[in-house]
C-alpha positions as a printed NumPy array, in Angstrom:
array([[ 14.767,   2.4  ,  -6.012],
       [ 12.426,   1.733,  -9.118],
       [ 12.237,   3.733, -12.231],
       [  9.809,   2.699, -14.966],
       [ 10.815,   4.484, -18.089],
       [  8.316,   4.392, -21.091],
       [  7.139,   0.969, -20.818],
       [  4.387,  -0.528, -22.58 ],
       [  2.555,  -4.118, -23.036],
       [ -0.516,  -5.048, -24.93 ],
       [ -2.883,  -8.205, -25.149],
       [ -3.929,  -8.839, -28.622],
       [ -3.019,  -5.881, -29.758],
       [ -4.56 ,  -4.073, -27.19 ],
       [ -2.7  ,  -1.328, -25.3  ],
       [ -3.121,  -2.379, -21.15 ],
       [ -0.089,  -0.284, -20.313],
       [  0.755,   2.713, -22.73 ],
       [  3.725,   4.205, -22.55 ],
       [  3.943,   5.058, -18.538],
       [  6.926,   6.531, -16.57 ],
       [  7.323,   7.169, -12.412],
       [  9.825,   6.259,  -9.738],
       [  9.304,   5.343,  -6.591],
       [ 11.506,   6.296,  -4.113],
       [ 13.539,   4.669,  -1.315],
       [ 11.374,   3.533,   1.377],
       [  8.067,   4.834,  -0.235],
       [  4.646,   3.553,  -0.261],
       [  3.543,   4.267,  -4.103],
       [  0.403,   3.37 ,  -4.469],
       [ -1.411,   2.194,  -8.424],
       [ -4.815,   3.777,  -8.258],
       [ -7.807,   3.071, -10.723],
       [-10.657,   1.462, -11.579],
       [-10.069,  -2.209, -12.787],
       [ -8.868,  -2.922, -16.304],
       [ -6.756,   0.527, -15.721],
       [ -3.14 ,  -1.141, -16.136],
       [ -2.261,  -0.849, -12.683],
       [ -2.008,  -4.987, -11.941],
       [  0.407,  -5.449, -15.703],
       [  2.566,  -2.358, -14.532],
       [  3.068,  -4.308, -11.107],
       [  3.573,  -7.853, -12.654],
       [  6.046,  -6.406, -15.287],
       [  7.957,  -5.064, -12.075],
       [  9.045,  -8.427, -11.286],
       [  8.572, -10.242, -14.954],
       [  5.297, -11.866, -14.493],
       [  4.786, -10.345, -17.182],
       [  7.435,  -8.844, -19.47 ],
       [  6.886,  -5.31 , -21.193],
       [  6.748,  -5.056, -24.878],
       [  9.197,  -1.799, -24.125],
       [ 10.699,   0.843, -22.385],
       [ 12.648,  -0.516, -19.402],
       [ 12.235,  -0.944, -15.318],
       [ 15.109,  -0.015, -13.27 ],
       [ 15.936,  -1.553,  -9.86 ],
       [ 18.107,   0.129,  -7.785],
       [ 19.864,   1.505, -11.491],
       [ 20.264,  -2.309, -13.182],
       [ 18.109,  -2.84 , -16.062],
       [ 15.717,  -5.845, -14.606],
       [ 16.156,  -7.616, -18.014],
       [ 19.879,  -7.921, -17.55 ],
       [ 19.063,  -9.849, -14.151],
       [ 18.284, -13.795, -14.097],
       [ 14.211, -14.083, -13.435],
       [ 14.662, -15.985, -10.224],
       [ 17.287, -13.581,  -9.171],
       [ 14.861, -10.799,  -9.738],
       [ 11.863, -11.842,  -7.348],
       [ 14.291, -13.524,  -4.929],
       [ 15.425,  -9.928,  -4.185],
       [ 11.465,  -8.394,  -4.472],
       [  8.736,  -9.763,  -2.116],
       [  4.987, -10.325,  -3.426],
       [  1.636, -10.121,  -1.921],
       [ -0.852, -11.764,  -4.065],
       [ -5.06 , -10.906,  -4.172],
       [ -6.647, -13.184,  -1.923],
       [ -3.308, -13.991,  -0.177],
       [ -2.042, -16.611,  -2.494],
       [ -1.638, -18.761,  -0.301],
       [ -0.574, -22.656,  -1.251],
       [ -3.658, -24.735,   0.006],
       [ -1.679, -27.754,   0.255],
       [  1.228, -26.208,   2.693],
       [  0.837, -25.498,   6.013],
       [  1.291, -21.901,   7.386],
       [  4.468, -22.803,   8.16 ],
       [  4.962, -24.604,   4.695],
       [  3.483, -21.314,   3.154],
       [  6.239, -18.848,   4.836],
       [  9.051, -20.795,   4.449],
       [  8.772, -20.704,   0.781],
       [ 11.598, -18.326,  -0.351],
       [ 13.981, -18.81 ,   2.604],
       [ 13.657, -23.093,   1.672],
       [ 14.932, -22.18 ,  -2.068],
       [ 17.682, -19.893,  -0.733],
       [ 18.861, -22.346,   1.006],
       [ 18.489, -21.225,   4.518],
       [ 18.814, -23.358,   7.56 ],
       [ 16.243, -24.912,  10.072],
       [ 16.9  , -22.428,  12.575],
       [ 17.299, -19.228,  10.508],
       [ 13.689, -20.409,   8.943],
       [ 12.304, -20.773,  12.55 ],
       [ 13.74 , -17.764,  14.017],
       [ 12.6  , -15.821,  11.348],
       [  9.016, -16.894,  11.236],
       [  9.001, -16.305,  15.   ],
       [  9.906, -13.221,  14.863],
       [  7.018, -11.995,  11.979],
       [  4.17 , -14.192,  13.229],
       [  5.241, -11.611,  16.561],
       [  5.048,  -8.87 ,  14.63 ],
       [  1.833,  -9.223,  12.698],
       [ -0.101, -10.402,  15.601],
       [ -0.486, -14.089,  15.05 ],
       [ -0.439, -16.709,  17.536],
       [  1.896, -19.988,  16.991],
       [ -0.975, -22.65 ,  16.941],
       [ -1.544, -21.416,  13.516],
       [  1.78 , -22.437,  11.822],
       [  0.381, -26.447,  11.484],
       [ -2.795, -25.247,  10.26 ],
       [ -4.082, -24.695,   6.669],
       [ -5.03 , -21.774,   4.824],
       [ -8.558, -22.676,   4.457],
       [ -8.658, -23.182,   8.263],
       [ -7.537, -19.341,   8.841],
       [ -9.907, -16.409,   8.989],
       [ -9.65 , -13.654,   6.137],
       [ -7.632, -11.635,   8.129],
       [ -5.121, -14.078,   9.488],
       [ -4.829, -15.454,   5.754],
       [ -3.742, -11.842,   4.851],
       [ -1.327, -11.521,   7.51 ],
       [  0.401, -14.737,   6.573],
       [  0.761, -13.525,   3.024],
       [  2.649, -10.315,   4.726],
       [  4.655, -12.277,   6.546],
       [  5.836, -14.954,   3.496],
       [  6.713, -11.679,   1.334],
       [  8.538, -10.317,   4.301],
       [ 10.395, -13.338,   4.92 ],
       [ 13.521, -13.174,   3.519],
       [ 13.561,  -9.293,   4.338],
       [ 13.66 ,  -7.973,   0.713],
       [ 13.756,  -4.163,  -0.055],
       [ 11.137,  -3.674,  -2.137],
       [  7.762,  -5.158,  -1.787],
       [  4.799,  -5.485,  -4.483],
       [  1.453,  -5.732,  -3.142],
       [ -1.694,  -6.248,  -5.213],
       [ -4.934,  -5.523,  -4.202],
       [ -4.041,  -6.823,  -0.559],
       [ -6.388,  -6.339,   1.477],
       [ -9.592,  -6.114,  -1.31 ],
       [-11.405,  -9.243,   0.029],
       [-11.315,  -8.168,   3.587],
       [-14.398,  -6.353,   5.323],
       [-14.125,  -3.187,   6.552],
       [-13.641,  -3.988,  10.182],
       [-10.905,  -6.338,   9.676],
       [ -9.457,  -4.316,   6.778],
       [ -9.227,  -0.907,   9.332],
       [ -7.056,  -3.249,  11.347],
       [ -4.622,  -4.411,   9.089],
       [ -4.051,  -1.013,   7.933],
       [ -3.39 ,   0.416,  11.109],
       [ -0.924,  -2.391,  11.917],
       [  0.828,  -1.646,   8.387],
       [  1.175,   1.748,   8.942],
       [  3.205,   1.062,  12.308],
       [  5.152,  -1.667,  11.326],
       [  8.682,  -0.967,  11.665],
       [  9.777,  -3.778,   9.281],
       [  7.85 ,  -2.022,   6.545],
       [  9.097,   1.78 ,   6.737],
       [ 12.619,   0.234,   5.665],
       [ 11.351,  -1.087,   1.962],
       [ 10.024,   0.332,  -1.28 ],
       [  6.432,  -0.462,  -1.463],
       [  4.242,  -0.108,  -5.12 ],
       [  1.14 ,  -1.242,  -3.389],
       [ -2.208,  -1.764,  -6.006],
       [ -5.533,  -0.826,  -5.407],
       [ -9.036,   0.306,  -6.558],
       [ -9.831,   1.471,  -3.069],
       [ -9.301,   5.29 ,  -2.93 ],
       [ -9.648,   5.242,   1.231],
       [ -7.032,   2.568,   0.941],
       [ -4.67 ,   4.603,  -1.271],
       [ -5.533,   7.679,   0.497],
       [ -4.202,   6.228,   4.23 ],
       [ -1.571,   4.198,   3.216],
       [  0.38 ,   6.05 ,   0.213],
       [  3.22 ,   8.138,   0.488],
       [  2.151,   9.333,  -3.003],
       [ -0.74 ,   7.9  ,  -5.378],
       [ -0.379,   7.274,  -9.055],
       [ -3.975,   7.603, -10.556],
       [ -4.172,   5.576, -13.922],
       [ -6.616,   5.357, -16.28 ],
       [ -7.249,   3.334, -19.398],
       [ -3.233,   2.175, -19.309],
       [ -1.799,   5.799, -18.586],
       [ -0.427,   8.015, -16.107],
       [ -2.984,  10.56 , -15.145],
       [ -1.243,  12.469, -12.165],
       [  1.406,  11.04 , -10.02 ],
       [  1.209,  13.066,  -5.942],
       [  0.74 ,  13.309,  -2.625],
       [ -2.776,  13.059,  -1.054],
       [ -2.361,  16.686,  -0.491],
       [ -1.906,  17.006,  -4.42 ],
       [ -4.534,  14.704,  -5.937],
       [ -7.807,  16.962,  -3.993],
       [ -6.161,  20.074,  -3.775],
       [ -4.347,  20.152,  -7.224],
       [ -5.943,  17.869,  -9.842],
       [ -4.477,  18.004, -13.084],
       [ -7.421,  17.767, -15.025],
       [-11.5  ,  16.987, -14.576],
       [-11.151,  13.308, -14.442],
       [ -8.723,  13.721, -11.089],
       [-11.243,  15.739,  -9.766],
       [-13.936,  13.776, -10.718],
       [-12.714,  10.474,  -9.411],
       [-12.232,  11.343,  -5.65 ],
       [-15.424,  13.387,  -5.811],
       [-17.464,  11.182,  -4.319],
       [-15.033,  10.731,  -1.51 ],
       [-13.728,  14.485,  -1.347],
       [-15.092,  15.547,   2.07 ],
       [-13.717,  12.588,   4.115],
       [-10.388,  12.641,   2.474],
       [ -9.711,  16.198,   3.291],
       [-10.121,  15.467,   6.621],
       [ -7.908,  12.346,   6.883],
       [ -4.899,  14.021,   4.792],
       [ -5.503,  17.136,   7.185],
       [ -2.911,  16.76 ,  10.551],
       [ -3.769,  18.723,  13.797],
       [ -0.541,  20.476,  12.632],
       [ -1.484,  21.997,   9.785],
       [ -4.24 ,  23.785,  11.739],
       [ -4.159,  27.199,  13.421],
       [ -4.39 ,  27.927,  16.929],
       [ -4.374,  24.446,  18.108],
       [ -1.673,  24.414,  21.233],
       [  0.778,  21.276,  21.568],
       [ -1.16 ,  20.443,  24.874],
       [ -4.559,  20.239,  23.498],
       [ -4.336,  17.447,  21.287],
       [ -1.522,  15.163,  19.441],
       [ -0.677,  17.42 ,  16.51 ],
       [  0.632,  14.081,  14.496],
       [ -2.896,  12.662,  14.097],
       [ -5.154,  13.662,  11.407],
       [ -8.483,  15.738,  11.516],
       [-10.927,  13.181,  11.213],
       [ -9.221,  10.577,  13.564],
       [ -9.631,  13.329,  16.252],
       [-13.407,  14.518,  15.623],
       [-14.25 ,  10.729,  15.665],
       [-12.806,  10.584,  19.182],
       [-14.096,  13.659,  20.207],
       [-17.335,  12.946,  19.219],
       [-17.988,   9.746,  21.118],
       [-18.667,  11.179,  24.37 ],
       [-18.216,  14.881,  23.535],
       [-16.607,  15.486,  26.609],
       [-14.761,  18.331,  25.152],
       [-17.297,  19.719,  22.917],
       [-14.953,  23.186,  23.227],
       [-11.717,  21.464,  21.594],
       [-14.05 ,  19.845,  19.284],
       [-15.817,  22.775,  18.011],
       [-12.494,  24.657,  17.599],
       [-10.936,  21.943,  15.499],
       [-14.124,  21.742,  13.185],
       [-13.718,  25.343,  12.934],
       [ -9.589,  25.621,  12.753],
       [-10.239,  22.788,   9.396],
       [-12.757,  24.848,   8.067],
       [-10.442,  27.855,   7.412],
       [ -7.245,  25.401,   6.766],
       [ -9.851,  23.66 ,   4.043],
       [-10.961,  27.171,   1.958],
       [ -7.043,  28.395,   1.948],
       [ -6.093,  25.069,  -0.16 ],
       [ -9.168,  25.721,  -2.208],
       [ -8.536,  29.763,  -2.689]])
């Protein structure tokens, strides 16, 4: 759906993206991982032509994105700004209608739309006459979903969205992005600096560092088969928890079908388990089942 072939940009003569390459694929979550100043926001603005490349080129669905009008480009890719983005002056109905108003759509195809995704994301109707400063973190971040879903694009850019949410409210919104049906159907290059983040919510993670490519995989990949010191180096601090969140019940031996859901992941289970330790038998036989799953991907 994308390809970025050897594209670079600099800032007074200053390399912030240097010569990079990836795809991401049809109805993938790719997520831009690194620390800030890493490239990863210019690789996701020159996507759309925030910012344009110095060169290489960025294919979108095989057309050369500098052939295409600028306006035509971003009508066809939805954005999630930091912070939401929201317009402070519009309304949250204002705010979503956006796109659909400069496409020219209807009253009713605008209402029935925005119906249907305040639904989805779990917010109520009151809040479509209210203002964005009048919304809690959480709702604000929701309505920025639902303005970049509007007009039901097939690829979606997402930068740092969810980075100035706490934990609490950020555990929910990523839970109700993983399950939302009207995301599994787009192409998603989702930015963070969060490696939990990246870890839960990317199909694969591209780690970048200092404007390059430093390994492009799965989860799976990045612990078990860093390229170099610096992969291994950056999740260190984080290792232990993200083996057992990439980790599925079925990947584990001797774990039967009617013990447990063998779609959830290790630590998701344990967490329940441990809260009342009712079954401290399944518990202790997961704990153990990981441990011998864990030192095979390490042999």
């Amino acid at each position: 759906m994308i390809a970025v072939e050897s594209v670079s940009k600099s800032f007074n003569n200053r390399p912030a993206v240097d010569d990079i390459s990836f795809v991401a694929n049809e109805k993938e979550i790719l997520v831009l991982l690194g620390t800030s100043g890493c490239g990863k926001t210019t690789t996701l603005k020159m996507i759309n032509r925030l910012i344009d490349s110095d060169s290489g080129r960025i294919l979108i669905d095989g057309k050369n994105s500098r052939d295409q009008k600028v306006e035509e480009l971003r009508m066809g890719i939805g954005y999630v700004m930091q912070n939401s983005g929201l317009f402070p002056h519009y309304t949250v109905a204002e705010n979503i209608a956006v796109v659909p108003k400069l496409q020219k759509w209807n009253s009713k195809q605008i209402e029935s739309r925005t119906e249907e995704l305040i639904q989805k994301l779990h917010l109520s109707e009151d809040i479509l006459k209210r203002f964005p400063h009048e919304l809690s973190g959480g709702q604000q971040q929701r309505v920025g979903i639902a303005r970049a879903l509007m007009a039901n694009t097939p690829i979606l850019l997402m930068d740092e969205p969810f980075g100035a949410l706490d934990n609490i409210t950020k555990s929910d919104i990523h839970a109700e992005f993983k399950t939302l049906n009207e995301l599994k159907n787009k192409t998603i290059i989702l930015v963070t600096h969060d490696v939990s983040e990246a870890f839960e919510l990317g199909h694969r993670i591209c780690l970048m560092d200092k404007g390059k490519i430093i390994q492009i995989g799965t989860p799976k990949e990045m612990i078990y088969h860093p390229i170099n010191e610096f992969v291994k180096n950056f999740f260190a601090n984080n290792r232990v928890t993200l083996e057992y969140k990439i980790t599925k019940i079925s990947d584990l031996q001797n774990i039967s079908d009617n013990e447990i859901n063998k779609d959830q992941n290790v630590w998701d289970v344990l967490q329940n388990l441990s809260t009342d330790m009712k079954d401290v038998e399944l518990y202790n036989k997961i704990t153990t089942s990981f441990n011998e799953y864990r030192q095979k991907q390490l042999a």
